[in-house]
C-alpha positions as CSV (number, residue, x, y, z in Angstrom):
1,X,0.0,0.0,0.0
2,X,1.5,3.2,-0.6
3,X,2.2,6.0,2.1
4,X,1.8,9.8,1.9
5,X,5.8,10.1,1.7
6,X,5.3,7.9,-1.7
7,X,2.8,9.6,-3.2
8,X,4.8,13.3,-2.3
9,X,8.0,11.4,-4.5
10,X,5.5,10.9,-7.5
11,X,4.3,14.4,-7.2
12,X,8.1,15.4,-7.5
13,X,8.7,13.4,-10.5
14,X,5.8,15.0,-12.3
15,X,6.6,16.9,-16.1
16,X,5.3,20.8,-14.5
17,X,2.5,20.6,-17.7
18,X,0.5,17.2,-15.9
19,X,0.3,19.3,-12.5
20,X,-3.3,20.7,-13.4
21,X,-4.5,17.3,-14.3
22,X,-3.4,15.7,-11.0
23,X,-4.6,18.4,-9.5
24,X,-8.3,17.6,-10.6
25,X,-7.9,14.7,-10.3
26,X,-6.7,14.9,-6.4
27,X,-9.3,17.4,-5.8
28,X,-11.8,15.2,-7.3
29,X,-11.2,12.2,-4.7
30,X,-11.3,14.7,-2.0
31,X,-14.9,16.0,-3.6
32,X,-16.5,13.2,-4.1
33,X,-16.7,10.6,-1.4
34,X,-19.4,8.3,-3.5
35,X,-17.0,8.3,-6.7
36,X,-14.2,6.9,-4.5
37,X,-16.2,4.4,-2.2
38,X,-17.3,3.2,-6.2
39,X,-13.6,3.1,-7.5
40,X,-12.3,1.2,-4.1
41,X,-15.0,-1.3,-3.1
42,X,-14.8,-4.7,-3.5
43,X,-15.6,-6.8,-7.0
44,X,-19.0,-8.2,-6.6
45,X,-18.9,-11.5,-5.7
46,X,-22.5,-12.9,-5.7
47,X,-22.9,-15.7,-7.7
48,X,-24.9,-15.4,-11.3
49,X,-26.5,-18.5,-11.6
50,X,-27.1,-20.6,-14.7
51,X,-30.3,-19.4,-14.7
52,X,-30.4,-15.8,-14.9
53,X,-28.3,-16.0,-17.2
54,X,-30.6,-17.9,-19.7
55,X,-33.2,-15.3,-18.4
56,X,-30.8,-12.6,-19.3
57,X,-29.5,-13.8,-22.7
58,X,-33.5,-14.7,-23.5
59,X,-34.3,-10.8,-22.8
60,X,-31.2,-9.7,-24.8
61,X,-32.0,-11.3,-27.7
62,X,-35.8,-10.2,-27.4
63,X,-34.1,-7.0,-27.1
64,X,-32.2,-8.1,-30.5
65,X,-35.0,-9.0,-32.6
66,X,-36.8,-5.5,-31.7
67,X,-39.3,-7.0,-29.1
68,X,-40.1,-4.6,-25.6
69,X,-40.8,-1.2,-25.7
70,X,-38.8,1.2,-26.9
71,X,-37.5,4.6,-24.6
72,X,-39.7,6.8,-26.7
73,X,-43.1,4.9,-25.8
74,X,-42.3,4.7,-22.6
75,X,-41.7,8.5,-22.5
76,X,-45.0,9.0,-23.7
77,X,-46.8,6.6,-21.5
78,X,-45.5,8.5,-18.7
79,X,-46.3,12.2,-20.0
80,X,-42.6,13.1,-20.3
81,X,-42.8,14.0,-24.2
């Protein structure tokens, strides 16, 4: 895992042109505590079970052969166009 002294040597090492960009970016993590709680949690691990994925793969090709209803209806079933 890297330590604050680390990350102060990188910093050092930086061309003076990328500074704005880790700049943001730094700034960024600080901002955003939902972005980085999404960038550091764990890889989902829950089983996908044979059979939602024929379930899936069944609605992706429905989705494929033009079946469902498309974003536009929907909008208009729901008064938003």
């Amino acid at each position: 895992m890297a330590n604050k002294q680390q990350l102060h040597e990188l910093i050092e090492r930086l061309p003076e042109d990328e500074i704005p960009t880790v700049y943001r970016l730094l700034a960024g993590l600080l901002a955003d505590p939902l972005w980085l709680a999404s960038v550091t949690a764990a890889v989902d691990d829950e089983p996908y079970p044979a059979q939602q994925q024929a379930r899936d793969a069944e609605a992706q090709a429905a989705i494929n052969a033009g079946a469902g209803i498309s974003h536009e209806e929907i909008l208009r079933e729901f008064g938003m166009k």
